[in-house]
C-alpha positions as CSV (number, residue, x, y, z in Angstrom):
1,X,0.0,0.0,0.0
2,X,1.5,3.2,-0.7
3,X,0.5,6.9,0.2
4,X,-0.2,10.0,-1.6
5,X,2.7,12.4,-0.9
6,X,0.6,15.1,-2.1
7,X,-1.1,15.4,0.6
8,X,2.4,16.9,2.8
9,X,2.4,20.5,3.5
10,X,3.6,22.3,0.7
11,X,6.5,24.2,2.0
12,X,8.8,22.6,4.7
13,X,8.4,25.5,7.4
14,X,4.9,24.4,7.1
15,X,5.7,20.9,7.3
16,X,7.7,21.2,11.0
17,X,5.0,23.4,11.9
18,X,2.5,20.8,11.7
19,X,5.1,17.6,12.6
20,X,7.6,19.2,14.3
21,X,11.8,19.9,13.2
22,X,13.5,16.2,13.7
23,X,12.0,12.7,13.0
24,X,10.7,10.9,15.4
25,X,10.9,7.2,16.2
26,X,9.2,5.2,18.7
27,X,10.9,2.4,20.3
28,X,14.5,4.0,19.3
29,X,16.1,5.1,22.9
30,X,14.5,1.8,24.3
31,X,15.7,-1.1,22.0
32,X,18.8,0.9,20.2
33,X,20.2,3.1,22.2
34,X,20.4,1.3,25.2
35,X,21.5,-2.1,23.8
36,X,18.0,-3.7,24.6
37,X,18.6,-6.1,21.5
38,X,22.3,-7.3,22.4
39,X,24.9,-8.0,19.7
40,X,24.4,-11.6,19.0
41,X,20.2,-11.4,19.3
42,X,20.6,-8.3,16.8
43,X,22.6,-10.6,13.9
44,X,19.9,-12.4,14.4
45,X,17.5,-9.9,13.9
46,X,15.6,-9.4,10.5
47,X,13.6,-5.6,9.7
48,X,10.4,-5.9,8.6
49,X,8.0,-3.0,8.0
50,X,4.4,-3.1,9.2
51,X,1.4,-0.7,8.8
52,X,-2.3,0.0,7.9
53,X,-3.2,0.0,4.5
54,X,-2.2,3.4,2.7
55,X,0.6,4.2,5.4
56,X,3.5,3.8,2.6
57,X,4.8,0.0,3.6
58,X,6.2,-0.3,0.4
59,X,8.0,2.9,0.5
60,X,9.5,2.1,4.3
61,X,10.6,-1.3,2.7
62,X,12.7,0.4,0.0
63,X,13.7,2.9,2.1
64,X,15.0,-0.1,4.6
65,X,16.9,-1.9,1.8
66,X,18.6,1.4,0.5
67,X,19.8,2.9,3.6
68,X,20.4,0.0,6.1
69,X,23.4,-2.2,6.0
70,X,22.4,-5.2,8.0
71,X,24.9,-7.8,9.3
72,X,22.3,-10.9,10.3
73,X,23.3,-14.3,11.0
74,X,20.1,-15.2,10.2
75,X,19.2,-18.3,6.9
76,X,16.7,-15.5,5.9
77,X,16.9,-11.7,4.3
78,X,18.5,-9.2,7.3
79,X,15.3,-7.1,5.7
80,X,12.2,-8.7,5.0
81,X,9.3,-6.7,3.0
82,X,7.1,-7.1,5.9
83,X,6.6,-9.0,9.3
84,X,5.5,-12.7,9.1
85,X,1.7,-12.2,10.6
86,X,1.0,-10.1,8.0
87,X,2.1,-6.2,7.4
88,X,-1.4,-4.7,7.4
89,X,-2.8,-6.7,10.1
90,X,-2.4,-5.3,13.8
91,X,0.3,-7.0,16.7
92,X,-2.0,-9.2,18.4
93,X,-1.4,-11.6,15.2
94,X,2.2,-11.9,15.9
95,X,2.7,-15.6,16.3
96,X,-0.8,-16.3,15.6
97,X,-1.0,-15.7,12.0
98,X,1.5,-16.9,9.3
99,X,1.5,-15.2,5.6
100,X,2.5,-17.2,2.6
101,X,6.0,-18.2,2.3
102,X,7.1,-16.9,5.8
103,X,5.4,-20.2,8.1
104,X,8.6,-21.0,8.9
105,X,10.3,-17.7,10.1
106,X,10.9,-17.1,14.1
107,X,9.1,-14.3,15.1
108,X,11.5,-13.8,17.8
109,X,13.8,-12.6,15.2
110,X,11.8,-10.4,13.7
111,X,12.0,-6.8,14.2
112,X,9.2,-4.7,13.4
113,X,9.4,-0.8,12.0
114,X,5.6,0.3,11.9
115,X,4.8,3.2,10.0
116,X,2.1,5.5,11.0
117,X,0.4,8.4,9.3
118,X,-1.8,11.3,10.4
119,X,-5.4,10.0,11.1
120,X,-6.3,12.8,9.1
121,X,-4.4,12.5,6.0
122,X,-4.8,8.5,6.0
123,X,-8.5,8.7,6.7
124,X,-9.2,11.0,3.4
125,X,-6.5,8.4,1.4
126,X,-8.2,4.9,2.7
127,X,-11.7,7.2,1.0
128,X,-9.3,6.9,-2.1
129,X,-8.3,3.4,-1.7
130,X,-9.9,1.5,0.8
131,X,-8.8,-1.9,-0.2
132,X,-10.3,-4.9,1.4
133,X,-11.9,-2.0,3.7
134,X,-15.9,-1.5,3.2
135,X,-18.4,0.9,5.3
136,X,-21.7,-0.6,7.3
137,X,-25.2,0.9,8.4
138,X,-24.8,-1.3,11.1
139,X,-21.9,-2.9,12.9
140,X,-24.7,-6.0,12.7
141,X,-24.8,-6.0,9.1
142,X,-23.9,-9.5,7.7
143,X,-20.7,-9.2,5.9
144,X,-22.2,-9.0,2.4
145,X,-24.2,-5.9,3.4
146,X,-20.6,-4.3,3.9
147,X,-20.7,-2.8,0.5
148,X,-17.9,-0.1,-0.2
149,X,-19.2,3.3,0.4
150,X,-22.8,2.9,0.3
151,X,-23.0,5.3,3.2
152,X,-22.1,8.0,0.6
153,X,-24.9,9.7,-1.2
154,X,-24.2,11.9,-4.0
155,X,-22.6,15.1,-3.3
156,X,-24.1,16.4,-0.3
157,X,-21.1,17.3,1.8
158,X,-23.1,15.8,5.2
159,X,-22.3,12.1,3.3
160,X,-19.1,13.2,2.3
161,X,-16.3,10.6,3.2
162,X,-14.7,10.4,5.2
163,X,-18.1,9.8,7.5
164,X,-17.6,9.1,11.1
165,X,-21.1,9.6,12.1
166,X,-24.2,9.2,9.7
167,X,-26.1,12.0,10.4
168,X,-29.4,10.4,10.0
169,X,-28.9,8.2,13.1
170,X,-26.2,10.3,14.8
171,X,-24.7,6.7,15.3
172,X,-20.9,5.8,14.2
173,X,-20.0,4.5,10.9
174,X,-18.6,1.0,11.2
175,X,-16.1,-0.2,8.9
176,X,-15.1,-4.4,8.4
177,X,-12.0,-5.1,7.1
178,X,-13.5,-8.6,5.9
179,X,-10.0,-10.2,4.7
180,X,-9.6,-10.2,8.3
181,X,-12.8,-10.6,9.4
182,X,-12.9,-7.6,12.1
183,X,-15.0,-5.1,12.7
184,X,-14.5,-1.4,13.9
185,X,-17.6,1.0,15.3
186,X,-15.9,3.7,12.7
187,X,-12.8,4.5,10.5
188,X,-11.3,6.5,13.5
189,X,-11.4,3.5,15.7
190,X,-9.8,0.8,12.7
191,X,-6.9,3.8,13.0
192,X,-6.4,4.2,16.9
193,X,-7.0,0.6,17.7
194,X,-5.1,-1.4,14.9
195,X,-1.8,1.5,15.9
196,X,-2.4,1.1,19.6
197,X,-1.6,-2.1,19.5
198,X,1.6,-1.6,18.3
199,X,2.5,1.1,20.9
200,X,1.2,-0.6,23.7
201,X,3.6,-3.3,23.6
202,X,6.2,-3.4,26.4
203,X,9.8,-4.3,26.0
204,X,9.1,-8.1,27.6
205,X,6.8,-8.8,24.9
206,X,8.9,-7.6,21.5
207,X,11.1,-5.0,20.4
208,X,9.0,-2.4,17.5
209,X,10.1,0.7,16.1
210,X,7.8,3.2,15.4
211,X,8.1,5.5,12.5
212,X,6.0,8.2,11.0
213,X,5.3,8.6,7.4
214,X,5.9,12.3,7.0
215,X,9.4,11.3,8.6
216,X,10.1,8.6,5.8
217,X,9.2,11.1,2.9
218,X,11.0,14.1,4.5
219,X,14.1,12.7,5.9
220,X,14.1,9.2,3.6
221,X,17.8,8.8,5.0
């Protein structure tokens, strides 16, 4: 999945006015800095990006192969092109959920970089590009019903998407991401909830980093 980069702030003052002057990475002091991951676990170690749909895994994967030089004792790539559960679906898969050709791979050696956009910006691109994504009346709906934006009527700018609340009800929106069969009360939730995941892990359970999309197409080194 990759993102729209016109949807940056168009002059770079504006850009650390809205994101700030330096990159920042989640997960970096902890695991890096400190020597969490220690020399013979990190040659071990393979990089493997992870994201919602329309976050720009693709481009963190490139970005990965270009600029990192990777010593790994590991039979596999140092730098995989995304984490073996699956790179759009959320943590709690980790070592529940294999994807094709990577059944075999240790999660334990597997180092996850999420990338994370603004809600904002990734909400208006998933109305783009929603992928296996699809909008409900009701979070009830059977999973056919799930049709892809047939809460959106026309022009009228109270329908426009992205909707959060339908304003004939004044109930939320749900969304069902049906390739992996779960259901959110509204886009804003699949965003905070699938991310959360990933932030909420502690050190005991695995190493992440935790990049930001602007970063990657800012300061790509």
């Amino acid at each position: 999945s990759e993102a729209e980069v016109h949807d940056l702030p168009s002059t770079f003052d504006e850009f650390q006015t809205y994101y700030g002057s330096a990159p920042r990475i989640i997960g970096f002091k902890e695991h890096c800095q400190v020597g969490l991951l220690m020399e013979d676990d990190a040659k071990k170690m393979r990089l493997a990006p992870a994201g919602l749909f329309n976050t720009g895994t693709n481009l963190l994967f490139n970005l990965l192969k270009r600029n990192c030089k990777v010593s790994s004792s590991s039979s596999y790539e140092p730098i995989d092109w995304m984490v073996p559960w699956g790179k759009h679906y959320s943590a709690s898969h980790r070592g529940q959920r294999f994807a094709r050709f990577h059944e075999q791979v240790n999660v334990s050696e597997v180092l996850p970089v999420v990338v994370v956009r603004d809600p904002y910006e990734w909400m208006k691109a998933m109305c783009r590009h929603p992928y296996v994504m699809s909008w409900g009346r009701d979070e009830n709906d059977e999973e056919e019903k799930f049709d892809r934006f047939n809460m959106f009527k026309g022009d009228d700018p109270q329908y426009s998407c992205p909707l959060l609340v339908d304003p004939d009800t004044n109930e939320t929106v749900p969304v069902m991401v049906k390739a992996h069969g779960q259901k959110f009360p509204s886009l804003a939730h699949y965003w905070n909830e699938w991310n959360r995941e990933y932030v909420e892990l502690t050190e005991e359970q695995v190493p992440r980093l935790i990049v930001r999309l602007e970063d990657l197409v800012m300061y790509p080194k």
